[in-house]
N, C-alpha and C positions, 0 to 999 in steps of 0.2 A: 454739303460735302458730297462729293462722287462718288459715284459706283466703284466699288474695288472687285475685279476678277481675278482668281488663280488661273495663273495657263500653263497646265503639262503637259509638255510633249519632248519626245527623246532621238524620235529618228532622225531627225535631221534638225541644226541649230537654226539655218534659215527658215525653217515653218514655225518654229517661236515666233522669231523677229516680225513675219508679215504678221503672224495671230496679234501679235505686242501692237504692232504699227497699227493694225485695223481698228482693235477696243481702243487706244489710245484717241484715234483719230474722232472716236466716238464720246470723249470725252469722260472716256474709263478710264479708272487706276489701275495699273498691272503690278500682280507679283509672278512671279514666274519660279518653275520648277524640272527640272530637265532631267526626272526619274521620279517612278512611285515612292521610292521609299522617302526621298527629299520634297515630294508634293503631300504625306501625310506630317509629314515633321513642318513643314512651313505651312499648312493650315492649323497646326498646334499653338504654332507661333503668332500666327494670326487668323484666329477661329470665328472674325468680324467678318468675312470678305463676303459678297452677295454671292458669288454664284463661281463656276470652273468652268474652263474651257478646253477640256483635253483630249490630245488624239487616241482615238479606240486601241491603239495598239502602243500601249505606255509601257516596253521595255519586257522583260519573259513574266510577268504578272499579267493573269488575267482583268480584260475591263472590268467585269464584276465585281472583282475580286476584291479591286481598288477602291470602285464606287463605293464598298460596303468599308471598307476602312476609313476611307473620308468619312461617312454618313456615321460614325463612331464617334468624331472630333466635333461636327455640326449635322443633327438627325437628317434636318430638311433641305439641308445644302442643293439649289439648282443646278443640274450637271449639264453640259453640253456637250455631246461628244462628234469629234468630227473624224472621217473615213475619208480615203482619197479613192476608192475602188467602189464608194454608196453605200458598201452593206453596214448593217449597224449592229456587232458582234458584240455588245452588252447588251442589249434586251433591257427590257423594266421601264420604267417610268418616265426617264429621264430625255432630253429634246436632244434631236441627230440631227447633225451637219452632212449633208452625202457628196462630199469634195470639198473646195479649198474655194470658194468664192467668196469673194468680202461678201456681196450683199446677201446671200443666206442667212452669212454667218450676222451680218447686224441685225436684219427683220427675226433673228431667232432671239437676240440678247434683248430686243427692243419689246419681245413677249415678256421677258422678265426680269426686264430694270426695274427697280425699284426707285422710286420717286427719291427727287434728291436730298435729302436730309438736311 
């Protein structure tokens, strides 16, 4: 079975689609979420998923803020957060994306894909 990602992001519908196309292309499953409040209700819905993909700036919610609501539904959830300006305005734990390149963005998912089931 594949890799399933959550990808949130709000600002713009085409930075879903390339995030969608790029894990896709990597032979990930995408669910996708286009606001904080509908990316914690679709990890409720599916609290299976390995890992998130979302942009640092998800809507008038803090990235923190968010992280810690996800990490409610699944503690250890892998987050990745991507920035188009580099800075990485959530802070903690979790792996930063600093722009919109595919290949960052796969040698980062490729640190923690989980073997295929």
């Amino acid at each position: 079975m594949r890799a399933c990602f959550l990808v949130i992001d709000n600002d713009y519908p085409g930075n879903i689609s390339a995030r969608k196309l790029v894990l896709e292309s990597a032979k990930l499953n995408v669910i996708t979420a286009y606001s904080a409040d509908e990316a914690v209700k679709t990890l409720k819905r599916f609290p299976n998923v390995d890992g998130i993909v979302m942009d640092a700036w998800v809507g008038n919610r803090p990235c923190r803020e968010l992280i810690d609501q996800l990490r409610e539904v699944q503690e250890k959830i892998p987050v990745i957060t991507v920035s188009a300006n580099g800075d990485d305005p959530c802070g903690g734990e979790e792996f930063h994306v600093s722009g919109f390149d595919p290949k960052e963005l796969l040698e980062t998912l490729e640190k923690l894909r989980p073997r295929e089931r």
